[in-house]
N, CA, C and O atoms as a GROMACS GRO file, in nm:
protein
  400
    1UNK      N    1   0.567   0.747   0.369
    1UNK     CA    2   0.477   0.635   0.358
    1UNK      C    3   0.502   0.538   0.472
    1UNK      O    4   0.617   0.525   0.514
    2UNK      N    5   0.392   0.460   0.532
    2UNK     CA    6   0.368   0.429   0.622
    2UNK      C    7   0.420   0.247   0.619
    2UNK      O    8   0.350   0.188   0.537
    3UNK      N    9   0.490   0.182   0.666
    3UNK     CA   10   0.550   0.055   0.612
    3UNK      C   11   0.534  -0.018   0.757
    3UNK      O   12   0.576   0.019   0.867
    4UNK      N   13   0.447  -0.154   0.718
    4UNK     CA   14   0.431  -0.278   0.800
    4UNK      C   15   0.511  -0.396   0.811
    4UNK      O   16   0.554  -0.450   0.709
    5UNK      N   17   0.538  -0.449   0.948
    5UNK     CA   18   0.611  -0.593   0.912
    5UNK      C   19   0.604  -0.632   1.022
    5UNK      O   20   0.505  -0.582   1.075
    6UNK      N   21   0.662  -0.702   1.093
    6UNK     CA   22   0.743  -0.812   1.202
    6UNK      C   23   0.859  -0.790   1.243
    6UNK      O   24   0.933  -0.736   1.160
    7UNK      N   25   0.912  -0.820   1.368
    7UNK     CA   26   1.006  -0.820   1.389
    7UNK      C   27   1.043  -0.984   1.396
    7UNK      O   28   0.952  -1.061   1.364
    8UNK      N   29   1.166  -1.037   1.436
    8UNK     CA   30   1.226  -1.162   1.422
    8UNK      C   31   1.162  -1.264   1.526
    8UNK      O   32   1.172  -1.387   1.529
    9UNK      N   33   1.084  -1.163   1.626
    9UNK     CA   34   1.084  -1.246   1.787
    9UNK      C   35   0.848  -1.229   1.730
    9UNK      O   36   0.767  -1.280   1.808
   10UNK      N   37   0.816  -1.180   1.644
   10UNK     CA   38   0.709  -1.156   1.616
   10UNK      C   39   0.612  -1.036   1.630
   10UNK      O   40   0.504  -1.001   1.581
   11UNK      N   41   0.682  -1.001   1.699
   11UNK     CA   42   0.614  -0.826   1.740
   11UNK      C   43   0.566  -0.765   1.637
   11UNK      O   44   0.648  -0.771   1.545
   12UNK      N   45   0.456  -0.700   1.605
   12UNK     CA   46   0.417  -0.649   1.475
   12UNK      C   47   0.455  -0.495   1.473
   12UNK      O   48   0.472  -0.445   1.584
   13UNK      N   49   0.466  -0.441   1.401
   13UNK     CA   50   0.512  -0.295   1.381
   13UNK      C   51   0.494  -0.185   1.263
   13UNK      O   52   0.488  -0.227   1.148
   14UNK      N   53   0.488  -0.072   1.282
   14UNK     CA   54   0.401   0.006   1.156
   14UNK      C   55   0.550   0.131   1.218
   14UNK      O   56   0.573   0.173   1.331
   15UNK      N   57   0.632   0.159   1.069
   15UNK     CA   58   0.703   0.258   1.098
   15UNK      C   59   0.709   0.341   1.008
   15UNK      O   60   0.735   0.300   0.895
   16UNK      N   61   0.684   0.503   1.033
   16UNK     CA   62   0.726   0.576   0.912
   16UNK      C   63   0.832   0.737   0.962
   16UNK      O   64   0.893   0.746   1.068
   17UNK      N   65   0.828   0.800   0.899
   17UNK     CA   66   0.937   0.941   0.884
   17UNK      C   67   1.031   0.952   0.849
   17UNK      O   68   1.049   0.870   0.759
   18UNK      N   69   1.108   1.008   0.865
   18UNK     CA   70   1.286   1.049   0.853
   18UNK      C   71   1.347   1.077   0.914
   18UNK      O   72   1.305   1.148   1.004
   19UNK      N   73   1.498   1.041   0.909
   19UNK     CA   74   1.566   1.068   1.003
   19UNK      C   75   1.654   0.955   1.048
   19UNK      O   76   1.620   0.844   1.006
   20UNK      N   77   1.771   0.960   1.131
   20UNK     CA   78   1.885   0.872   1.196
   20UNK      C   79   1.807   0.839   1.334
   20UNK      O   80   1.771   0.721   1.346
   21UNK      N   81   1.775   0.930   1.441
   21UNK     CA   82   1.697   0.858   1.557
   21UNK      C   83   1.575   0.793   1.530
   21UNK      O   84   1.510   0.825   1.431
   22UNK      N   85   1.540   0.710   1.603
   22UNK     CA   86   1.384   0.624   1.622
   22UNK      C   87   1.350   0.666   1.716
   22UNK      O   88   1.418   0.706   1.811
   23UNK      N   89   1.205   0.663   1.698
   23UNK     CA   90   1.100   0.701   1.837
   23UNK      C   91   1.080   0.591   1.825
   23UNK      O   92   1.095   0.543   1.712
   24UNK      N   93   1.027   0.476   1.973
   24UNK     CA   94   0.992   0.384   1.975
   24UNK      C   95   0.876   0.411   2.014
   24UNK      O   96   0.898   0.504   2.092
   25UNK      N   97   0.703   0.385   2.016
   25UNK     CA   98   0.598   0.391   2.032
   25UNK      C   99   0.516   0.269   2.066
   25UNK      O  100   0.472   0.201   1.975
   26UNK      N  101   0.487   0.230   2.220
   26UNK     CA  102   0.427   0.140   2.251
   26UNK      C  103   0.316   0.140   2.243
   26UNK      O  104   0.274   0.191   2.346
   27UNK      N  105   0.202   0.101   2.154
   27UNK     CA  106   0.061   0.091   2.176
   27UNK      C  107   0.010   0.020   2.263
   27UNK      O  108   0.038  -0.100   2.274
   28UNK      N  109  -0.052   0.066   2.320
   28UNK     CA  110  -0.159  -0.028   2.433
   28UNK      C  111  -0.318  -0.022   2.392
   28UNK      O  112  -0.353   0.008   2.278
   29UNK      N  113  -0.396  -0.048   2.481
   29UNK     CA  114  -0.520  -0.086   2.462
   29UNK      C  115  -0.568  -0.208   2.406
   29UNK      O  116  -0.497  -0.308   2.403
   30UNK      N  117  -0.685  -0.205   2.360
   30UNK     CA  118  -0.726  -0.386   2.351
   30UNK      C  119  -0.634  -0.398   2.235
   30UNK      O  120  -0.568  -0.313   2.177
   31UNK      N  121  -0.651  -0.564   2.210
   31UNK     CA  122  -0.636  -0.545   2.051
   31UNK      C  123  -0.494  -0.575   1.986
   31UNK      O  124  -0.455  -0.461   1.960
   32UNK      N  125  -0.408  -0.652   1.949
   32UNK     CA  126  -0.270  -0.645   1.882
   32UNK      C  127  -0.232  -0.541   1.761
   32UNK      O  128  -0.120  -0.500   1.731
   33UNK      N  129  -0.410  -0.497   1.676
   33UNK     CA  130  -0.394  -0.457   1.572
   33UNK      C  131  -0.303  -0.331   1.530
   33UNK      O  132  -0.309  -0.235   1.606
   34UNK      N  133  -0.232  -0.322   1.435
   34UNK     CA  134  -0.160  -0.182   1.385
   34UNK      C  135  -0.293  -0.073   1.331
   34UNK      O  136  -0.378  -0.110   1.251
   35UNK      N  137  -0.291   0.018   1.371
   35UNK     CA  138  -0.421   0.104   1.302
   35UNK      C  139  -0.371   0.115   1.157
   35UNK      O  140  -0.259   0.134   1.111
   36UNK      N  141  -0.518   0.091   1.090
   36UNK     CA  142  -0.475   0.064   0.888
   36UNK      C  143  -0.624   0.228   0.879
   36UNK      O  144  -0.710   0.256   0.963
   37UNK      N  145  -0.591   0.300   0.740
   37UNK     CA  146  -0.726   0.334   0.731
   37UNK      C  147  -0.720   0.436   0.795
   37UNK      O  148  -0.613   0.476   0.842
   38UNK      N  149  -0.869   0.519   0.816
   38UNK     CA  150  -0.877   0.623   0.885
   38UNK      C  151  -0.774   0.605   1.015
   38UNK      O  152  -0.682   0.683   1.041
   39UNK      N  153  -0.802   0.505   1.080
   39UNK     CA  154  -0.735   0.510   1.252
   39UNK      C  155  -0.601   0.534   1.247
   39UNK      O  156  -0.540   0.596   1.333
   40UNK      N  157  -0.513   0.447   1.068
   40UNK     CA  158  -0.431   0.496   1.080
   40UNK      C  159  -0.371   0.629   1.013
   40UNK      O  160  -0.250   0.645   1.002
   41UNK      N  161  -0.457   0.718   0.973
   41UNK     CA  162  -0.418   0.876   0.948
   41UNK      C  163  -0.380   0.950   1.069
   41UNK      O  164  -0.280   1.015   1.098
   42UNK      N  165  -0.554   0.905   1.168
   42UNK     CA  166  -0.583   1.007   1.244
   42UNK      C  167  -0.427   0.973   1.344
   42UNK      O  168  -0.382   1.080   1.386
   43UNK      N  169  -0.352   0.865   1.380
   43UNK     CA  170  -0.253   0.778   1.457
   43UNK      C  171  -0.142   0.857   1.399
   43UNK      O  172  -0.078   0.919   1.484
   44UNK      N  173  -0.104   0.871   1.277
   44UNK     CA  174   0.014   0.947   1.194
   44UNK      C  175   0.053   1.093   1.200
   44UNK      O  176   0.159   1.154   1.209
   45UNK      N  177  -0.118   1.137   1.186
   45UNK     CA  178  -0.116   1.263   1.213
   45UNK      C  179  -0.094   1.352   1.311
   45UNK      O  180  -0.083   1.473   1.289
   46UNK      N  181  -0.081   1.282   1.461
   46UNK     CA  182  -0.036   1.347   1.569
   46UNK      C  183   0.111   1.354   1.588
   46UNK      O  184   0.179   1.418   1.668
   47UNK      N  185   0.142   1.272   1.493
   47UNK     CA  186   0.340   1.244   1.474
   47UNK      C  187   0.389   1.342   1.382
   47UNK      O  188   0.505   1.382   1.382
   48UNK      N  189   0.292   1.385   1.296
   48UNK     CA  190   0.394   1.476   1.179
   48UNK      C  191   0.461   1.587   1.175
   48UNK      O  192   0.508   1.624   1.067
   49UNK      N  193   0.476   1.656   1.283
   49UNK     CA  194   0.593   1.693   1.276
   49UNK      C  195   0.708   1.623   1.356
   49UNK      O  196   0.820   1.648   1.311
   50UNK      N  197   0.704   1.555   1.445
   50UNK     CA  198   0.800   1.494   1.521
   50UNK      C  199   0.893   1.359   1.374
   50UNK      O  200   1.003   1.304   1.367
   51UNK      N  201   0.781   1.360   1.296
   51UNK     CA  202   0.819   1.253   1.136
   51UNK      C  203   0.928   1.320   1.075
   51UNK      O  204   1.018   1.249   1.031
   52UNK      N  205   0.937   1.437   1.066
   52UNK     CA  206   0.998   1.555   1.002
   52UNK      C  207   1.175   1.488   1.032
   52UNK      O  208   1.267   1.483   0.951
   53UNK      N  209   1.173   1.463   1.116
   53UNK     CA  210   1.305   1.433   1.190
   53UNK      C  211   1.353   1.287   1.275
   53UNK      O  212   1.464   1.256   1.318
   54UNK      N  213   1.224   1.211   1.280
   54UNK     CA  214   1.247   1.088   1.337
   54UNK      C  215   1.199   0.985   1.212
   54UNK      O  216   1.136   1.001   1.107
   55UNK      N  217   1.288   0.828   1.304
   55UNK     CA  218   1.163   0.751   1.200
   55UNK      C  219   1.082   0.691   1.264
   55UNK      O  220   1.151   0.594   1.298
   56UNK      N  221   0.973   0.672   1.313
   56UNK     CA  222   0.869   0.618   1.421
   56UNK      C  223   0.806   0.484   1.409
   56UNK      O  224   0.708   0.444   1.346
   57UNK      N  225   0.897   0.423   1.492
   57UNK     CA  226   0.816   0.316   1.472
   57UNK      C  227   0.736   0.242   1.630
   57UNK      O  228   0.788   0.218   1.739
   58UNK      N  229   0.578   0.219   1.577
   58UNK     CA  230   0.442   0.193   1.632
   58UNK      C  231   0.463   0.051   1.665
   58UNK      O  232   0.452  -0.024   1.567
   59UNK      N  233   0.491  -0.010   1.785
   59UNK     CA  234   0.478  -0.168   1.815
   59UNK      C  235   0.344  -0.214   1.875
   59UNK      O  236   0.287  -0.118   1.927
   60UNK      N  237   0.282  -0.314   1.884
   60UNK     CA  238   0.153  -0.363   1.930
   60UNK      C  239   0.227  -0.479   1.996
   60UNK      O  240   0.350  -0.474   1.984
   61UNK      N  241   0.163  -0.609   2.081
   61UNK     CA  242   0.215  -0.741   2.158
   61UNK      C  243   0.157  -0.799   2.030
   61UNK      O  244   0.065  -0.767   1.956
   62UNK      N  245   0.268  -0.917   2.035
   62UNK     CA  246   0.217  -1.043   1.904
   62UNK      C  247   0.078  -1.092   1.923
   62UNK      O  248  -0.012  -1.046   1.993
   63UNK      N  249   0.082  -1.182   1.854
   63UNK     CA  250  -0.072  -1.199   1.800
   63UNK      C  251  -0.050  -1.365   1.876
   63UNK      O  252   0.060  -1.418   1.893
   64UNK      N  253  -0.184  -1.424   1.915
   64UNK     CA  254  -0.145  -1.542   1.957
   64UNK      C  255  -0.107  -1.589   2.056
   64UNK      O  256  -0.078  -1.707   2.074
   65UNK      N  257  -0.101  -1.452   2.175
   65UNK     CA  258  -0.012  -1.519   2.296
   65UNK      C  259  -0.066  -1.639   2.366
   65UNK      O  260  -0.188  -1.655   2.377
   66UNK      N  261   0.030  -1.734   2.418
   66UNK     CA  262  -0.035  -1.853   2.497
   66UNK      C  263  -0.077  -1.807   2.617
   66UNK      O  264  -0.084  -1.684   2.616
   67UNK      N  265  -0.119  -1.870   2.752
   67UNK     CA  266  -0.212  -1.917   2.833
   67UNK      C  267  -0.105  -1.892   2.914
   67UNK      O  268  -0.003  -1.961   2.907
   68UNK      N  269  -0.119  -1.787   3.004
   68UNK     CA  270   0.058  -1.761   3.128
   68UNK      C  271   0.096  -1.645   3.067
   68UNK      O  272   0.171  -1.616   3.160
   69UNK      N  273   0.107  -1.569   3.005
   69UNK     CA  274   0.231  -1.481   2.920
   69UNK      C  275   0.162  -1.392   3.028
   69UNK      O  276   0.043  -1.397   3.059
   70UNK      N  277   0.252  -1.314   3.078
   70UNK     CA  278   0.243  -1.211   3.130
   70UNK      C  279   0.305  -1.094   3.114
   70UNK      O  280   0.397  -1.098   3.032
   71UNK      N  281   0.280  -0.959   3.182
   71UNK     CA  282   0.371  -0.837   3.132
   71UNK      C  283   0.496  -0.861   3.148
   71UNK      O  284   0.567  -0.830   3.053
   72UNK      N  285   0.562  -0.922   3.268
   72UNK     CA  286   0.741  -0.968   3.211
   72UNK      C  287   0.755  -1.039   3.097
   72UNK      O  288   0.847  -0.996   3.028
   73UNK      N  289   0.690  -1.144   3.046
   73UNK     CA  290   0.663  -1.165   2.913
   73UNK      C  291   0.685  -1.092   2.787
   73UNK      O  292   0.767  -1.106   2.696
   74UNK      N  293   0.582  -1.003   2.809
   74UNK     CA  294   0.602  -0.873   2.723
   74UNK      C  295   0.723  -0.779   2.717
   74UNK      O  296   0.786  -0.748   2.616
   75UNK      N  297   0.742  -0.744   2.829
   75UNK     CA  298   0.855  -0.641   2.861
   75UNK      C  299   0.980  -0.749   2.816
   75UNK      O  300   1.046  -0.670   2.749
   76UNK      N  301   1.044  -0.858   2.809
   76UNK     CA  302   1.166  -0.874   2.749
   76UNK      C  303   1.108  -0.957   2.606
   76UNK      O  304   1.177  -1.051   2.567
   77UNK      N  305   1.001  -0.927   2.541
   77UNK     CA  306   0.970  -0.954   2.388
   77UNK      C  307   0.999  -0.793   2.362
   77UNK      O  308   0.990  -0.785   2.240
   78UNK      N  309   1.025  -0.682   2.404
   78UNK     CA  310   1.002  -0.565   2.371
   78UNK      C  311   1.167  -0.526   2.365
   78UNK      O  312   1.222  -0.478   2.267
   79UNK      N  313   1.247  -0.567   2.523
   79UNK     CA  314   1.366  -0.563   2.525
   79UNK      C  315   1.416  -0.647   2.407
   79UNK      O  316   1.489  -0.592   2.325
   80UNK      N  317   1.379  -0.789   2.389
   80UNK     CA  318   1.456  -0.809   2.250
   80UNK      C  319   1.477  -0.709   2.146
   80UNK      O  320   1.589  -0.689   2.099
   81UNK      N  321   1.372  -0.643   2.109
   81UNK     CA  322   1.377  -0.646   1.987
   81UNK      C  323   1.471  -0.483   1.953
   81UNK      O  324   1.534  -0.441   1.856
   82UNK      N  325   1.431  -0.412   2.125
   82UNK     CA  326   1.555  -0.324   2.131
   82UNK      C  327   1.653  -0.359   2.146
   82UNK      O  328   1.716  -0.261   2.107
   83UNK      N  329   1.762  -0.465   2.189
   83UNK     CA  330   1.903  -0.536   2.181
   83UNK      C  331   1.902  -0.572   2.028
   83UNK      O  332   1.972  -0.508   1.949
   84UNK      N  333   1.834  -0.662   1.993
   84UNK     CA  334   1.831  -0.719   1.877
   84UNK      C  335   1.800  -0.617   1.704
   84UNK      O  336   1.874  -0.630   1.607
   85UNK      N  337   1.683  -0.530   1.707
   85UNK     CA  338   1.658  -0.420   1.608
   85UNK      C  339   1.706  -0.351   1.570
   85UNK      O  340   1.719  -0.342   1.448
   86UNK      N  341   1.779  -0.226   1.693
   86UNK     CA  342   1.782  -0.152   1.670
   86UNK      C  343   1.974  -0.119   1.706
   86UNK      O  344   2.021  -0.180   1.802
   87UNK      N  345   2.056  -0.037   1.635
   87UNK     CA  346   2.150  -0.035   1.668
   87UNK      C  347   2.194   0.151   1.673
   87UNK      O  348   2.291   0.206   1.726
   88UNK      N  349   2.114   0.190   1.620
   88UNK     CA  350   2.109   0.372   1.640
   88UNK      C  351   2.062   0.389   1.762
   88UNK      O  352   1.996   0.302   1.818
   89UNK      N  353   2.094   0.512   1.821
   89UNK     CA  354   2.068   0.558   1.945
   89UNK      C  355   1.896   0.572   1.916
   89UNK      O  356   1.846   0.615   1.812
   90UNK      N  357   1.829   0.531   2.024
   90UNK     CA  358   1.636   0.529   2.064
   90UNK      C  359   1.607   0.566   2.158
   90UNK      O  360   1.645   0.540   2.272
   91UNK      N  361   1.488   0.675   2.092
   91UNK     CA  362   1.448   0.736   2.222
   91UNK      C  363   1.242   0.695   2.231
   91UNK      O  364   1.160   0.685   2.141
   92UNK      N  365   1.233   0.687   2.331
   92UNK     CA  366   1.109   0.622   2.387
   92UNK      C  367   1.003   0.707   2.343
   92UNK      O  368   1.039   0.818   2.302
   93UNK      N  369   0.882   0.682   2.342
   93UNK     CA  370   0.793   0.800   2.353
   93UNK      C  371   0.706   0.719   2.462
   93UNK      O  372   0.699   0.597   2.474
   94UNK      N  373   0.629   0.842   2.554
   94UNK     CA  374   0.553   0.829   2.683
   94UNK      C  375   0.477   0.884   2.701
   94UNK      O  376   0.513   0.978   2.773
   95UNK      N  377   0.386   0.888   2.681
   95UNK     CA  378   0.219   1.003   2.726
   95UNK      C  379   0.300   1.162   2.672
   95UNK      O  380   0.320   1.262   2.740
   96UNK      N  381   0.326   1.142   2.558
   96UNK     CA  382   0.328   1.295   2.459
   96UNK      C  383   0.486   1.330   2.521
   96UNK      O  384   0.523   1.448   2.512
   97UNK      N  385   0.561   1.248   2.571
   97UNK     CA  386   0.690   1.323   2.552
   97UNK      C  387   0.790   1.227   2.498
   97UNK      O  388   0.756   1.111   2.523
   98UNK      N  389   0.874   1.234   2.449
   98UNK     CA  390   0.978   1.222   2.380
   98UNK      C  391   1.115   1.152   2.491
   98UNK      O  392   1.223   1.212   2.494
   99UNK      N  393   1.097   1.045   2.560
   99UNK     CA  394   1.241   1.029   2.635
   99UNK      C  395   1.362   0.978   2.615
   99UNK      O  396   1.357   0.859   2.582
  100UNK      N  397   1.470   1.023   2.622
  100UNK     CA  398   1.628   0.978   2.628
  100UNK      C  399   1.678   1.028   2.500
  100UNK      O  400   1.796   1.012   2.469
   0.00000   0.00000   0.00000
């Protein structure tokens, strides 16, 4: 089952599977939203077997950004929350592969 929340720094996040490693999964495109609903089956369903063995969790950029934020912006709201989240070994995901 598919579980929503926040992280501490605000980042929104949708994580599900099993397992001791994390896939971390950066969404891009418009939009902050977590896919809910069909978007989020059809979104799950390209993970299930990689679910089998990981736990995956889906990040989007917070909601709200001010006026200036830019991608270094982003990139150490993202590094937080890997220093800060996560303390098991993480491996990235990147255009369909699996890194580190």
């Amino acid at each position: 089952m598919a579980k929503r929340g926040f992280f501490s720094n605000g980042i929104p996040y949708l994580h599900f599977g099993k397992g001791e490693d994390i896939i971390l999964v950066f969404s891009g495109g418009p939009g902050n939203d977590i896919p809910s609903g069909f978007m989020l089956r059809m979104f799950t369903s390209g993970f299930k077997r990689i679910a089998k063995n990981y736990i995956i969790y889906i990040v989007t950029r917070k909601f709200g950004l001010p006026e200036g934020y830019t991608t270094r912006d982003m990139s150490e709201d993202y590094a937080t929350i890997i220093r800060d989240e996560f303390v098991v070994f993480l491996h990235l995901y990147s255009e369909g592969v699996v890194v580190g």
